[in-house]
N, CA, C and O of each residue as an XYZ file, in Angstrom:
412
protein
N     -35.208    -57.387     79.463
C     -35.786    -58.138     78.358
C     -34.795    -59.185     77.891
O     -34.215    -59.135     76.806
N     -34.682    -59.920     78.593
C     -33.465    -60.803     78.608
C     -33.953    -61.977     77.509
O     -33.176    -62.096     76.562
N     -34.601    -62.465     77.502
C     -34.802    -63.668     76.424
C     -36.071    -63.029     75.202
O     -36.532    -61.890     75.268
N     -36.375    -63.844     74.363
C     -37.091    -63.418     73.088
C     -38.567    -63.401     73.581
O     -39.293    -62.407     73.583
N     -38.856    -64.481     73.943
C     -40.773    -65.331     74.754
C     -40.765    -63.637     75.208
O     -41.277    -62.835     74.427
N     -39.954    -62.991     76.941
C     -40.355    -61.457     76.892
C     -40.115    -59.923     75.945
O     -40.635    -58.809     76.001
N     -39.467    -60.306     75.424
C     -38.817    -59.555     74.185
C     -40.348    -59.461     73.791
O     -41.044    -58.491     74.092
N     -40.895    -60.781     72.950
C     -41.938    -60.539     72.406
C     -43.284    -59.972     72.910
O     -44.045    -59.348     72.170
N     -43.581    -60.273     74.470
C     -44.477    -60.087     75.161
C     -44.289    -58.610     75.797
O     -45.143    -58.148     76.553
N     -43.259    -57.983     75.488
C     -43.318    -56.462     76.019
C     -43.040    -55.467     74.852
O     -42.918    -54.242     74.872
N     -42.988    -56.206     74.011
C     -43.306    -55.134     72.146
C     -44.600    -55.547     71.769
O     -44.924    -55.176     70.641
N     -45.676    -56.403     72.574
C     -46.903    -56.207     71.982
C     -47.535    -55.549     73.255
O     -48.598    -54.955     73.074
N     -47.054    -55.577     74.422
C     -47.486    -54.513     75.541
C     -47.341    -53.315     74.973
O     -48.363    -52.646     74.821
N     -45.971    -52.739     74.504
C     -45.846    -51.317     74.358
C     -46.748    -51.270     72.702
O     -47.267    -50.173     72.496
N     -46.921    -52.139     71.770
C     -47.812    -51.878     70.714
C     -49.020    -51.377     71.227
O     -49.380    -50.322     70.704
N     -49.605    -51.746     71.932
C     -50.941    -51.940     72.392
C     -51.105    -50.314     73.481
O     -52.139    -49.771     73.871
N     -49.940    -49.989     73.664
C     -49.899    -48.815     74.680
C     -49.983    -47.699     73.538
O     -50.736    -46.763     73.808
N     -49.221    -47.643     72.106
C     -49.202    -46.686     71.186
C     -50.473    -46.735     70.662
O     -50.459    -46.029     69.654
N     -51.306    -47.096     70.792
C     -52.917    -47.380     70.207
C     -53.600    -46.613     71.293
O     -54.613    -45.930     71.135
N     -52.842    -46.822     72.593
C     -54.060    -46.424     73.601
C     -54.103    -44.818     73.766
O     -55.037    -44.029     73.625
N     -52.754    -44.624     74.114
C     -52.067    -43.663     74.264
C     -52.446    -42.119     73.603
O     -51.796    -41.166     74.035
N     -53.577    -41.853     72.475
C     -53.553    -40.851     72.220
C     -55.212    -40.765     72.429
O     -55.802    -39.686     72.487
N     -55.764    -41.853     72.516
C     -57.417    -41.774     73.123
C     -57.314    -41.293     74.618
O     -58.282    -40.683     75.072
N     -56.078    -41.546     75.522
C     -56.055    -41.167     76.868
C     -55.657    -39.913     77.302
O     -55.824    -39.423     78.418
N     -55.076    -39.397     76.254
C     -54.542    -37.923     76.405
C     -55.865    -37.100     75.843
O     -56.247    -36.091     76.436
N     -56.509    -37.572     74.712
C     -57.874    -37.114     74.362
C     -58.636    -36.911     75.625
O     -58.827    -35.837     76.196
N     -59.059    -38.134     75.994
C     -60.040    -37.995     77.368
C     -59.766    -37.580     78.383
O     -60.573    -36.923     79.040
N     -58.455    -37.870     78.823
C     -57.712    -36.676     79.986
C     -57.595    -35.228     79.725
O     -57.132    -34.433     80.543
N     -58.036    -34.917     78.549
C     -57.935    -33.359     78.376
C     -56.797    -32.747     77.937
O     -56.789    -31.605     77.475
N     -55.775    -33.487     78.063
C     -54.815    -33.133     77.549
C     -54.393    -32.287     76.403
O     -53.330    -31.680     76.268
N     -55.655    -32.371     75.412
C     -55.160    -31.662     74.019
C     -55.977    -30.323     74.108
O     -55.787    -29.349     73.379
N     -57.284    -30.449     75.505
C     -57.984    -29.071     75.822
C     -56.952    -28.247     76.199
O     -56.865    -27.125     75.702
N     -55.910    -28.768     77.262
C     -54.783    -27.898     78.528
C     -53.634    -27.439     77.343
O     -52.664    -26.826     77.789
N     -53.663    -27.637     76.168
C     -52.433    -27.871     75.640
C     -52.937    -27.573     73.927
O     -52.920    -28.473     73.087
N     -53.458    -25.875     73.570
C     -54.186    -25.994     72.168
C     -52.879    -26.010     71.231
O     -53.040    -26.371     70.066
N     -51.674    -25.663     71.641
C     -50.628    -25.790     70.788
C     -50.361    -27.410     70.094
O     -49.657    -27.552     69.094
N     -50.864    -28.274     70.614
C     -50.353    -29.589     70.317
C     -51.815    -30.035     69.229
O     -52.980    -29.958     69.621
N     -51.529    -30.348     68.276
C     -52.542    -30.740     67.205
C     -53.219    -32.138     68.155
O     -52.427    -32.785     68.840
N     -55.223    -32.666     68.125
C     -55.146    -33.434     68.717
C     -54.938    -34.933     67.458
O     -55.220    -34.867     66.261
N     -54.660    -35.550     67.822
C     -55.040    -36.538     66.521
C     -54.913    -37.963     67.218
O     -54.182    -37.993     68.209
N     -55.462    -39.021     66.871
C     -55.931    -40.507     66.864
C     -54.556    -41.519     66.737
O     -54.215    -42.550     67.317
N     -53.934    -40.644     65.637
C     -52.520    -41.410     65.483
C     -52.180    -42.107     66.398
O     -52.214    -41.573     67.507
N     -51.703    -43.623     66.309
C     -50.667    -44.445     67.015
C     -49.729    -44.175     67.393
O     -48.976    -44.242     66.421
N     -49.206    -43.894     68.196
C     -47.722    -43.215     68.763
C     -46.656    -44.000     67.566
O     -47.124    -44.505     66.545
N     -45.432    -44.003     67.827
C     -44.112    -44.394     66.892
C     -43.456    -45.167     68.411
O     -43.324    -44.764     69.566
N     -43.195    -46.267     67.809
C     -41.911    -46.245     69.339
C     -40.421    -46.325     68.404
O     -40.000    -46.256     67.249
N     -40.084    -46.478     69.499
C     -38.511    -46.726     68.985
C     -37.682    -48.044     70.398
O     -38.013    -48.181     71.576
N     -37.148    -48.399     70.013
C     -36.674    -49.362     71.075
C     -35.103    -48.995     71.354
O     -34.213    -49.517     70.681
N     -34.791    -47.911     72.560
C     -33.623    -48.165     73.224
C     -33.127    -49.132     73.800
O     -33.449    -49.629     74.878
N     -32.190    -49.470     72.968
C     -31.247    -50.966     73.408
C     -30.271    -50.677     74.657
O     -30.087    -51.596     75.455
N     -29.619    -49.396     74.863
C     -28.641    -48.923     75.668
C     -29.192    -48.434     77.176
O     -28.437    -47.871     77.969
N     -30.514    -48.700     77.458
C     -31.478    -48.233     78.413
C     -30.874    -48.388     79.311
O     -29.863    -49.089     79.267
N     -31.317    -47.749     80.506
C     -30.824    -48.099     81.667
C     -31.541    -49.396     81.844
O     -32.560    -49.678     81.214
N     -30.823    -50.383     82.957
C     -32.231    -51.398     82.903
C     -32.118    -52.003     84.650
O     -31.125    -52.378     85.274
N     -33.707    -51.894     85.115
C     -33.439    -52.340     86.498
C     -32.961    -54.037     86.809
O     -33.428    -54.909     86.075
N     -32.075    -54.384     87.862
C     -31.851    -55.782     88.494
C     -32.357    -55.859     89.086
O     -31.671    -56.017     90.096
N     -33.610    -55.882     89.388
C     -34.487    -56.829     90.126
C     -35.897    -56.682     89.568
O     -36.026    -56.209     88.439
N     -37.376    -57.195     90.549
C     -38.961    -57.124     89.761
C     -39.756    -56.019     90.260
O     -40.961    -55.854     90.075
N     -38.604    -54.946     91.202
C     -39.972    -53.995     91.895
C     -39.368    -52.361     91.712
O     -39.936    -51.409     92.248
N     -38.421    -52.252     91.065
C     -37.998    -51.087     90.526
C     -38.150    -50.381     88.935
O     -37.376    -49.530     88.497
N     -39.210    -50.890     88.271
C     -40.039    -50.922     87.048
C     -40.285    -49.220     87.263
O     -39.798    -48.379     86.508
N     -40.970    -48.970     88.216
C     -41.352    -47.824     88.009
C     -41.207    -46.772     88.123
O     -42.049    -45.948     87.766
N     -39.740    -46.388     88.828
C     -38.383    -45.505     89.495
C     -38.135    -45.292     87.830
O     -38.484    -44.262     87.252
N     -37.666    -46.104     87.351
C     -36.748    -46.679     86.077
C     -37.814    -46.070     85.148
O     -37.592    -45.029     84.529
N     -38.710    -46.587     85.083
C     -39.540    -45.787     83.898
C     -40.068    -44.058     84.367
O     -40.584    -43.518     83.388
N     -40.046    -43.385     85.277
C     -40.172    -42.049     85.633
C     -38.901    -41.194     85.507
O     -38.958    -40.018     85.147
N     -37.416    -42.005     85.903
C     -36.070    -41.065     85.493
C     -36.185    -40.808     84.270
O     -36.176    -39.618     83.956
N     -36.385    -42.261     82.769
C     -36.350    -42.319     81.947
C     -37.376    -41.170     80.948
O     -37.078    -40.776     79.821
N     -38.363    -40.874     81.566
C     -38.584    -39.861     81.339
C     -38.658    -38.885     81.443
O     -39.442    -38.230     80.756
N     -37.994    -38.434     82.210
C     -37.533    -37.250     82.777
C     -36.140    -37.083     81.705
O     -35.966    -36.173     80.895
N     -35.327    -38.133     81.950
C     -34.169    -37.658     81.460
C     -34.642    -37.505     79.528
O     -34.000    -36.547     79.098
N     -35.187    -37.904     78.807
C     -35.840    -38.426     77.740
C     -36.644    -36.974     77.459
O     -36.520    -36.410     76.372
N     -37.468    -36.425     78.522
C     -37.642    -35.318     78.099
C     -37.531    -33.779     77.958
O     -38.020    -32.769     77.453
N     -36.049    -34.551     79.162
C     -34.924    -32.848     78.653
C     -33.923    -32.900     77.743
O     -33.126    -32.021     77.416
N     -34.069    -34.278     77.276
C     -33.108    -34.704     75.833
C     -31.455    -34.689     76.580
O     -30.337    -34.328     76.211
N     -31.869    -35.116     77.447
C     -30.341    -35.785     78.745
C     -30.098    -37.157     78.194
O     -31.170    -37.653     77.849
N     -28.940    -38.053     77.959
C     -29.213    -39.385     78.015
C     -29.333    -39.891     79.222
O     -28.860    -39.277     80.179
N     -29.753    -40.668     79.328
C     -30.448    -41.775     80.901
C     -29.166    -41.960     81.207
O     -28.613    -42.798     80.495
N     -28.423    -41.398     82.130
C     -27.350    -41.508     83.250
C     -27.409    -42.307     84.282
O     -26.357    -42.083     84.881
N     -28.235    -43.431     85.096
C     -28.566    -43.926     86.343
C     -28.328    -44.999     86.024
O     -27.902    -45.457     84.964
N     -28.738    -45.673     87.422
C     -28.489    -47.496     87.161
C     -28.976    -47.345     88.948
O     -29.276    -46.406     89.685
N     -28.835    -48.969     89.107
C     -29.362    -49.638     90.525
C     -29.013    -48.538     91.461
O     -29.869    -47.850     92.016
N     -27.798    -48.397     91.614
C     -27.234    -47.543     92.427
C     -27.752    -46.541     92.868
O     -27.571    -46.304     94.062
N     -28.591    -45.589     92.038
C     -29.365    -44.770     92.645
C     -30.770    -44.522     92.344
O     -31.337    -43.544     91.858
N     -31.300    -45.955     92.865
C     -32.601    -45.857     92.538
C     -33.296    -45.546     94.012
O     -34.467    -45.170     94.071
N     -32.469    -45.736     95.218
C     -32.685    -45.850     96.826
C     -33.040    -44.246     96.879
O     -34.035    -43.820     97.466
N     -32.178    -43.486     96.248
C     -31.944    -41.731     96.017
C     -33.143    -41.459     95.487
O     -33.809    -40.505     95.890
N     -33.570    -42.313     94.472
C     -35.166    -41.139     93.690
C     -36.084    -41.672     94.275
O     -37.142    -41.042     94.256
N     -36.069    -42.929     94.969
C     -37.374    -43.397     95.806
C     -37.491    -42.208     96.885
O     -38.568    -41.665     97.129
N     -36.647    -41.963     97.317
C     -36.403    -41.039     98.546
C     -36.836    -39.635     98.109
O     -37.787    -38.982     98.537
N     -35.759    -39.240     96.974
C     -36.462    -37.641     96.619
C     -37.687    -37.396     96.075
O     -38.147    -36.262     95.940
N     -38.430    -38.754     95.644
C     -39.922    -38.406     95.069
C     -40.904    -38.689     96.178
O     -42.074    -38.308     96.206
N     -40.532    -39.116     96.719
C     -41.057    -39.058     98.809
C     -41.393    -37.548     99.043
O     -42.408    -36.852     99.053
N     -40.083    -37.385     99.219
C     -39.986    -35.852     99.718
C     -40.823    -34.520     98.762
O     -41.471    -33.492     98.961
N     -40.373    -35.234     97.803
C     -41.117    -33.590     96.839
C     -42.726    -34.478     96.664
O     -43.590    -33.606     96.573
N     -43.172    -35.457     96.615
C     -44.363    -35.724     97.145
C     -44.683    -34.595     98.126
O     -45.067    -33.444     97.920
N     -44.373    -35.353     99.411
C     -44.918    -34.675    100.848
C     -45.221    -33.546    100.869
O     -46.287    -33.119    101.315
N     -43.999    -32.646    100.213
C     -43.927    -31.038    100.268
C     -44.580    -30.662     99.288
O     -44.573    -29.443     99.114
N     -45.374    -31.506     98.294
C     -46.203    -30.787     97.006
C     -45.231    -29.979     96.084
O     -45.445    -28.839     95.672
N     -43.930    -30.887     95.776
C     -42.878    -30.258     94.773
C     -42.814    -30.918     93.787
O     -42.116    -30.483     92.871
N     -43.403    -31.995     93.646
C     -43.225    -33.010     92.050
C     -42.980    -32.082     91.126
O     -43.644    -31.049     91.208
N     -42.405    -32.156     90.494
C     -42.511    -31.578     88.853
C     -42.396    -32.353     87.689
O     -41.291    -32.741     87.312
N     -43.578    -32.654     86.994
C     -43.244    -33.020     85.646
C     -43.770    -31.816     84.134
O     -43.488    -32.121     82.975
């Protein structure tokens, strides 16, 4: 998010995702699979990590956003960078193939 013009254009993407975001977990069932979690309409909250990991280049968006939550939701801080993004393309291959994903 290097200049302001995308700065601005990816805080009204992720606005627009906290709106969507709890109608999709509604309709995905999510709050059926899951009676512990209250369902509700609410807008998500974001928060904007400045210290993110962040990818160098336009086709590793989505490596970068799957560690990030992973690491985000074992309450790890985001440890990675470019360097081993070749590594999780590869291990989410593999635990693909073999039917090991885990989220």
């Amino acid at each position: 998010m290097g200049n302001k013009y995308v700065q601005n254009r990816e805080l009204k993407n992720a606005e627009c995702l906290a709106y969507m975001l709890p109608y999709l977990l509604r309709d995905g069932g999510y709050y059926g699979k899951n009676p512990d979690v209250s369902p509700t309409l609410d807008p998500f909250t974001m928060t904007m990590i400045k210290d993110a990991p962040r990818q160098d280049n336009g086709g590793d968006c989505g490596v970068y956003a799957l560690k990030f939550i992973e690491y985000m939701s074992s309450e790890e801080n985001p440890s990675f960078g470019p360097q081993d993004i070749m590594f999780f393309r590869k291990k989410y291959a593999v635990d693909l193939y073999f039917n090991k994903l885990s989220m």
